[in-house]
C-alpha positions as CSV (number, residue, x, y, z in Angstrom):
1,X,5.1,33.8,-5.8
2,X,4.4,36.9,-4.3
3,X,5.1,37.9,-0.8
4,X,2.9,39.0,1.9
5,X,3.1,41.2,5.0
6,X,0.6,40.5,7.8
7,X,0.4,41.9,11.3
8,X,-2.1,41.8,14.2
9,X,-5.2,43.4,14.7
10,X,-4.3,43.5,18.7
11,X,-1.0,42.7,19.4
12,X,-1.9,42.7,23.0
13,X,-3.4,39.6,22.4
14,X,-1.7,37.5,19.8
15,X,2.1,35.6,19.3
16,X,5.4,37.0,19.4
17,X,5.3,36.7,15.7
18,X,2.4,38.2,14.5
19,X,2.4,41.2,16.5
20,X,5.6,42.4,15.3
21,X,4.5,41.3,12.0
22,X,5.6,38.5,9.1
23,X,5.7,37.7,6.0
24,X,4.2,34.7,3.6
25,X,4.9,33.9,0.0
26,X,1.6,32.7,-1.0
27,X,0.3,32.1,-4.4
28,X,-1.8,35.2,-5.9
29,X,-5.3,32.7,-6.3
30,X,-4.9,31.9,-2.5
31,X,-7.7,34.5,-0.6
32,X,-5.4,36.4,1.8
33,X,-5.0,34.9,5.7
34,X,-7.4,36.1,8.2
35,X,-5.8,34.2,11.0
36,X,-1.9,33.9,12.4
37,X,-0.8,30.0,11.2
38,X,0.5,30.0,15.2
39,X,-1.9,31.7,17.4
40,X,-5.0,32.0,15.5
41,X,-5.6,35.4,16.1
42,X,-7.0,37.7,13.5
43,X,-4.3,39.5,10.7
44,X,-4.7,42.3,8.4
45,X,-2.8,42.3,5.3
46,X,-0.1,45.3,5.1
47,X,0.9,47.1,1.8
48,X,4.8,46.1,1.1
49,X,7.6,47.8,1.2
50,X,9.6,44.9,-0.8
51,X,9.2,44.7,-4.7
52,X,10.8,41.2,-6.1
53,X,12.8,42.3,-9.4
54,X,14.6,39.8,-11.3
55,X,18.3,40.4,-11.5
56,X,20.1,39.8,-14.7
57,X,23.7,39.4,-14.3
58,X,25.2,40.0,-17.8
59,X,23.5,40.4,-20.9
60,X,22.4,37.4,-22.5
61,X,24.0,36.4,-25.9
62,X,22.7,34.9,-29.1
63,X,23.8,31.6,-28.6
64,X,22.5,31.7,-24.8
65,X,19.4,32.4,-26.0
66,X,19.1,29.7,-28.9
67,X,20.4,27.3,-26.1
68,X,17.6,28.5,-23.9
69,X,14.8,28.1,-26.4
70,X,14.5,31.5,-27.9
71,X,13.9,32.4,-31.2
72,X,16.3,34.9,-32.1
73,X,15.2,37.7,-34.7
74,X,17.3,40.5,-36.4
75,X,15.3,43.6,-38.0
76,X,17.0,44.1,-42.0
77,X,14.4,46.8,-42.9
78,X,11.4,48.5,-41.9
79,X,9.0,45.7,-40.5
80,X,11.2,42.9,-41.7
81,X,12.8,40.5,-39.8
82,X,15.2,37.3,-40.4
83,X,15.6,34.6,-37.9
84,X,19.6,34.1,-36.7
C-alpha cells in the first residue's frame, strides 16, 4: 500500500496532528481524504518525499527460487531456453 502525506488547509484551525502534517497508507482505489480522521477539518494531499523500495538482502539462488515457486530458465543459444 502506498503512503500518503496530508496537511491542513488552515492549521490555525484544525488538530495538533494535521497541521503539522501526517501520513496514511491507504490503498491506491481509495479516493484521497478530504477531512482529518480527528478533527474533521479539511486536508490537501502533499507530494512525498518517501519512495517505498523493496530491499533485497542477498541474491537469491536457484534453489531459493524453485522453493519459492519460480520457474527457473537458463539461455543455451540465441532465443532458446531450458528449464533448470
Amino acid at each position: 500500500m502506498p503512503l500518503y502525506e496530508y496537511i491542513a488547509e488552515s492549521p490555525e484551525d484544525s488538530c495538533r496532528v494535521c497541521a503539522r502534517g501526517f501520513e496514511i497508507r491507504r490503498p491506491i482505489s481509495r479516493p484521497p481524504l478530504e477531512r482529518c480522521p480527528l478533527c474533521s477539518k479539511p486536508v490537501r494531499k502533499l507530494l512525498s518525499r518517501n519512495i517505498s523500495q523493496p530491499k533485497l538482502t542477498a541474491p537469491l539462488s536457484v534453489s531459493d527460487a524453485k522453493a519459492s515457486g519460480f520457474t527457473v530458465l537458463e539461455r543455451r543459444d540465441e532465443g532458446v531456453y531450458e528449464k533448470l
